[in-house]
C-alpha positions, 0 to 999 in steps of 0.5 A, spaced: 502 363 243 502 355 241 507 354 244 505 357 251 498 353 252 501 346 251 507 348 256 501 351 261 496 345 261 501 340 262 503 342 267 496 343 269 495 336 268 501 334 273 498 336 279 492 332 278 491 325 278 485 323 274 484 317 269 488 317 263 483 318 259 481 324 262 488 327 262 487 325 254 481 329 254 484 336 257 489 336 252 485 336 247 482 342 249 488 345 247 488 343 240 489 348 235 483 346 232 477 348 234 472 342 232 477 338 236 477 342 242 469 342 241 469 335 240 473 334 247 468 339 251 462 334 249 466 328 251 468 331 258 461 333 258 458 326 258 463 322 262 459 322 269 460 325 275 466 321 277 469 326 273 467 331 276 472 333 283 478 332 277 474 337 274 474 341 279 481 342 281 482 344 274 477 348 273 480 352 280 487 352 278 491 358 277 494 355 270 486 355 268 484 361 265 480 363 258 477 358 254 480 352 257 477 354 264 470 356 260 469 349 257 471 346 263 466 349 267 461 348 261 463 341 262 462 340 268 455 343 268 453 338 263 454 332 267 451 335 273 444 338 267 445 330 265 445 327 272 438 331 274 435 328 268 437 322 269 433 321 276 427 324 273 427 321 266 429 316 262 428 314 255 423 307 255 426 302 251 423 301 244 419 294 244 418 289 239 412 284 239 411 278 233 406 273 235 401 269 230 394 266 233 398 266 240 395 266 247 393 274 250 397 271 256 402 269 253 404 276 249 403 280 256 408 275 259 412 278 254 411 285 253 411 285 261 418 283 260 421 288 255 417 294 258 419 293 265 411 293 267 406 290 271 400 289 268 394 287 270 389 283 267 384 278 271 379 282 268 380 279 260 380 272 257 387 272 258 386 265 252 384 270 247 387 269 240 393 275 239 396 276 232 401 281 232 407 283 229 410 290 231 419 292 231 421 298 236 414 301 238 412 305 245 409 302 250 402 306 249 402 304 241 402 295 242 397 297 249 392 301 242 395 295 238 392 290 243 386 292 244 385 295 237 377 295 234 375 290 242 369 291 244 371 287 251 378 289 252 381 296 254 386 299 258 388 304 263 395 307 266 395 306 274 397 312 278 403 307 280 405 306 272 402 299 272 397 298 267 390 295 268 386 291 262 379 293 262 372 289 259 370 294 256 370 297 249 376 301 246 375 308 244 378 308 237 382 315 237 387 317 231 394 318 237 401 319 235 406 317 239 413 318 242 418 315 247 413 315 253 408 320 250 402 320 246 398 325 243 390 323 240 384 326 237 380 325 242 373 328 238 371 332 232 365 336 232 362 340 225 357 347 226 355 348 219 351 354 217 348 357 211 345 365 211 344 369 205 353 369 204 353 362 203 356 356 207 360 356 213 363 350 217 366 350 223 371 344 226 372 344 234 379 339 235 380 337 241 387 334 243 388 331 249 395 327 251 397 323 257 405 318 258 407 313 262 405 314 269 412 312 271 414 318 269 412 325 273 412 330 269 408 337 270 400 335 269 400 342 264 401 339 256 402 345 252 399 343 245 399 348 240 396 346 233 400 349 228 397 348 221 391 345 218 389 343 212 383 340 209 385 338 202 381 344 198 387 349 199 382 353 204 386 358 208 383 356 216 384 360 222 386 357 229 384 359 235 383 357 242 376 353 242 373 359 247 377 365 243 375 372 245 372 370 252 377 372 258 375 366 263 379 367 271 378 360 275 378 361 282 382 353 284 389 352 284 393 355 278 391 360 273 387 359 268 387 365 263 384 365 255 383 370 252 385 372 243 386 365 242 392 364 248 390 358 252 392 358 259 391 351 262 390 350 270 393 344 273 391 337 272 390 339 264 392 336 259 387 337 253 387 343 249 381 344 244 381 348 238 376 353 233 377 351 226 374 356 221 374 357 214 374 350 213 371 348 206 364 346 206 365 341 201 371 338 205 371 330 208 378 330 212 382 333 215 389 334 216 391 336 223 399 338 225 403 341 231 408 339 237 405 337 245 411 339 250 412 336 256 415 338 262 419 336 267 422 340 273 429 340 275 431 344 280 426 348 284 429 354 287 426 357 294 425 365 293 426 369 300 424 375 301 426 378 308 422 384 311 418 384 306 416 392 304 409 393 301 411 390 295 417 386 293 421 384 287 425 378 284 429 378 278 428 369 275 431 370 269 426 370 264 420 372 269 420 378 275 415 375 280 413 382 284 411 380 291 405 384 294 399 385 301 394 390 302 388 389 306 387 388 314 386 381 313 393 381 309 391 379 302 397 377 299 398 377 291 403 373 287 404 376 280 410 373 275 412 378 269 415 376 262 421 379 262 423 381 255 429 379 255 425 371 255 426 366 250 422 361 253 417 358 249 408 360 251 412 363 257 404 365 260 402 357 260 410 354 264 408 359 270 402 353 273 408 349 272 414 352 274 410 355 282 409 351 287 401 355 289 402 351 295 409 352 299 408 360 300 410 361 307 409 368 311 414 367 317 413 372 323 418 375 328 416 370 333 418 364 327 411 362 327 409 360 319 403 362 316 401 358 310 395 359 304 394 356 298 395 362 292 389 361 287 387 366 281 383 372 283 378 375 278 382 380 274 377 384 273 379 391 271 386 390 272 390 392 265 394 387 263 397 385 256 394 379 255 397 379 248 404 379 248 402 373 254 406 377 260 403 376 266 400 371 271 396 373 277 396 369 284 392 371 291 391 368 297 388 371 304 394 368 309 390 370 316 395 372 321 397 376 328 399 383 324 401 386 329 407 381 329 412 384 324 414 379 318 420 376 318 421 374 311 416 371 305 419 364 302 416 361 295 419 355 291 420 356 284 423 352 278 429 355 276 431 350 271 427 345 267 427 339 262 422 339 256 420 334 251 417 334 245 412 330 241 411 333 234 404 330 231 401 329 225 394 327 224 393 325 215 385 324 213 381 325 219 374 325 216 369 330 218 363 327 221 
């Protein structure tokens, strides 16, 4: 068998005219030894998609078979994956800013520069002194830094990624900061209360985030607050702020709480969160957890034709189940975890991952009909909330019925790209 497998990607290799470099690559795919053959896998898989027609045509040759024809095809999926990234999302380069009683003009010229940013900054003293001294930080945290304790400069991120400075005082908020994202303490609030038990305090969180705008990732930030501590070795519970209230908006996406589980609408990027059994002699606080942003890669366009009463579609880790009834033709969108799904908080990627606004009801006539799906109240409807398994769509899409409907067609994100920003927040004091 050892000798067998060389014989058979050589000649594999001969009908091919690829780089030498990659014929070198495929060899050692072959190799006895499976840390190289791994090694090669990932070399292949960051090559670029000029490598990919050669690695096609190994890929399709009858001499391919096996482990071989596994790890090409996993390499050429890489390089695929790595060039959707590439046109979504790329890391900022870190900035480094030294300057010592130096004109602010001169220093924005400066992180301009490096940032690869406009910033506007007619509205400032551009002759004020500036003293910094900072190596490989993000763009947010210098943009903090310069304005850090200014009653008469701020700053604010353009819709078209510029950046606006401001006369205005700078809120002073505790932030962490990663890549192209930041995450802040936007407020603290304390309830104290004494009855005939004792002392109670309770603290109100609120975190909000944002990122470079040049950047479009999905508006939903999923924030989860992992751990708290406030030093006195107090067990706190973490709850959603609104706890135990089952809340249904009626605007574009669905906006589920309930048991602690936050389910964000579109457009938001703050969660708040219940603190409790915080100790009443406690002056700070310690706060930890992760916010994660998400990109979509590919949108996959769902097609039903003639569509029955109720339809469904397996989407891998969610089975979307397509539904009308009514004379006005009410249409109901329902998304249902599936149990083989691993995606973590899967209720609250739903927003993210349903275009509300591409359903399309096509007739037998080929007219198109279109509406916008909002959440409609679930009032009555028995859903496990707990286990985070379903969200609601509806729409009244008016229409001729006595036209037959020739197909249903939705998009939907099939495949996505998530960023984390692990956040941790030491001695914040409780007002």
């Amino acid at each position: 068998m050892i000798l067998v497998r060389p014989l058979l990607l050589l000649a594999l290799l001969g009908s091919l005219t690829q780089d030498p470099d990659v014929r070198d690559i495929l060899r050692r795919l072959e190799d006895d030894n499976a840390d190289v053959r791994e090694k090669a896998q990932k070399e292949l898989g960051s090559l670029g998609d000029g490598a990919i027609p050669a690695l096609k045509e190994a890929a399709d040759s009858p001499r391919s078979s096996g482990e071989l024809k596994f790890r090409i095809i996993a390499a050429i999926k890489q390089i695929e994956l790595s060039g959707k990234i590439a046109k979504i999302y790329q890391e900022p380069r870190p900035i480094t800013l030294q300057a010592s009683g130096a004109m602010l003009r001169d220093v924005l010229d400066d992180l301009q520069r490096q940032a690869g940013v406009v910033i506007e900054s007619s509205l400032v003293d551009p002759a004020s002194k500036i003293t910094l001294d900072v190596k490989d930080a993000s763009l947010q945290r210098i943009l903090d830094l310069l304005c850090k304790d200014q009653t008469e400069r701020t700053w604010e991120a353009q819709d078209d990624g510029s950046i606006r400075l401001l006369k205005d005082r700078h809120p002073s908020a505790p932030a962490a900061y990663g890549g192209p994202f930041r995450l802040r303490v936007q407020s603290l609030s304390v309830e104290r209360a004494t009855d005939f038990k004792g002392k109670t305090v309770s603290v109100t969180a609120t975190l909000a985030a944002d990122w470079d705008k040049r950047l479009k990732p999905s508006k939903i930030v999923d924030i989860d607050l992992a751990k708290a501590s406030d030093g006195q070795g107090s067990a706190i519970d973490i709850s959603a702020a609104d706890s135990g209230v089952l809340t249904v908006r009626g605007v574009p996406g669905a906006q589920i709480r309930i048991a602690g589980v936050n389910f964000p609408e579109p457009g938001e990027n703050t969660r708040a969160f219940s603190l409790k059994n915080v100790s009443p002699t406690a002056t700070q606080l310690d706060l930890e957890g992760v916010a994660r942003f998400t990109f979509p890669l590919d949108y996959k366009d769902i097609r039903v034709d003639r569509p029955g009463t109720v339809e469904s579609r397996d989407l891998g880790d969610t089975t979307v189940r397509i539904a009308r009834g009514g004379a006005t033709e009410i249409w109901s969108v329902s998304f249902h975890k599936n149990p083989s799904a691993s995606t973590p908080s899967w209720s609250r990627t739903i927003a993210q991952r349903f275009d509300a606004d591409s359903f399309v009801v096509v007739d037998t006539d080929g007219n198109e009909f279109t509406g916008t799906l909002r959440s409609p109240s679930l009032r009555g409807r028995q859903m496990d909330f707990a286990s985070e398994s379903s969200v609601w769509y509806q729409a009244a899409i008016p229409r001729n019925p006595s036209l037959p409907i020739r197909e249903v067609r939705f998009r939907f994100v099939e495949q996505t790209l998530v960023k984390t920003l692990p956040f941790k927040f030491s001695g914040l004091a409780l007002p």
